[in-house]
C-alpha angles and dihedrals in degrees: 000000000000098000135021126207120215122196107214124221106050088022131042082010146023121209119226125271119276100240084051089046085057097042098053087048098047078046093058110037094049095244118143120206118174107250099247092061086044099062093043092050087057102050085050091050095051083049093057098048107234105140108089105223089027128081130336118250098276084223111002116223120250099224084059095040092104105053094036082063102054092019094129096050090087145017091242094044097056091053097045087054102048095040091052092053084047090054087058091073111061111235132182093253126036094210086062091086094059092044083056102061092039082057093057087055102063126086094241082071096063135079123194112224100255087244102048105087092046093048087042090045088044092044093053096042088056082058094245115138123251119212125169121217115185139167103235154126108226145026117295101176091095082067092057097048094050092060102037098252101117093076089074099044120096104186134352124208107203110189090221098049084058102029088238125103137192138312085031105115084222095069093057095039086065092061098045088055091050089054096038096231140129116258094220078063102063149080134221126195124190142141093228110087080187103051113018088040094072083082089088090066086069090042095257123146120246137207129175137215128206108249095234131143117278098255102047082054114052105147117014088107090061090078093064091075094059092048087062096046 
């Protein structure tokens, strides 16, 4: 193998809780809920699926059906999908639900599996090229520096920057030309069968993850390093 793809949330990364995604927003917007309501209003949130990163809507409704289907495929797309799943949870202040997205947007929301800078770093030192490929609609670059691990990062390959999204060939073919490298050369590693899977239609290898909290997976990146030997 001369280069490895990683996908990002489930996988390099896990977003926050839900209930933790709400009470930093109601913290910094000022807004009090009792904490009963509070909790209530995060379990119907995860149902309905508006973290991004975070559960899937438990029944999606039919008038958002479209753009949850392409909502990666832009920027605009992917807000107007997530916000509309949001809208669906009454909260004290309408304005919440945009200060919501913009919170999952920010590095604080974000966790690095225990294991990912040491298989990156590892990865890199070995001389085999590190590209990311995610399904997303803005930039997570800013995550990865946070956290150090861009310096270990060659390419990325966001769904929205390009209007394709996994498991669309084409998606991964852009990062194996960043990196220069033949796809039936490479491995991609992901925690999604239905999108990171579309790899194996280049040639590429694929290995999946299981999409757990950080702490319940503190190791199962540390095999990739044996599947490129």
């Amino acid at each position: 193998m001369t280069a490895v793809l990683f996908d990002f949330s489930g996988t390099l990364f896990r977003v926050e809780s839900t209930e933790s995604w709400l009470r930093a927003v109601l913290r910094g917007t000022g807004v009090a809920l009792p904490e009963h309501e509070l909790v209530q209003a995060a379990r119907a949130l995860e149902a309905a699926g508006a973290l991004p990163g975070g559960a899937a809507p438990a029944e999606l409704p039919t008038d958002l059906a479209g753009v949850w289907a392409v909502r990666d495929e832009s920027a605009e797309l992917h807000r107007a999908a997530y916000t509309g799943l949001s809208r669906r949870v009454r909260l004290p202040d309408p304005a919440l639900h945009d200060a919501l997205y913009e919170r999952h947007m920010s590095p604080a929301a974000w966790s690095p599996y225990p294991d990912a800078a040491e298989v990156l770093r590892s990865l890199r030192e070995r001389g085999i090229g590190v590209g990311v490929v995610s399904n997303i609609g803005w930039d997570l670059r800013p995550v990865f520096r946070e956290y150090g691990l861009d310096a270990w990062v060659d390419a990325y390959a966001l769904s929205y920057e390009h209007g394709v999204q996994k498991p669309d060939p084409r998606l991964f073919s852009v990062a194996c030309e960043a990196l220069d490298v033949d796809p039936r050369q490479v491995l991609m590693v992901g925690d999604s069968r239905a999108a990171d899977g579309g790899a194996a239609a280049l040639g590429c290898r694929v290995h999946f993850v299981d999409h757990l909290p950080v702490a319940q997976r503190p190791d199962a990146l540390r095999p990739v390093l044996d599947l490129v030997v």
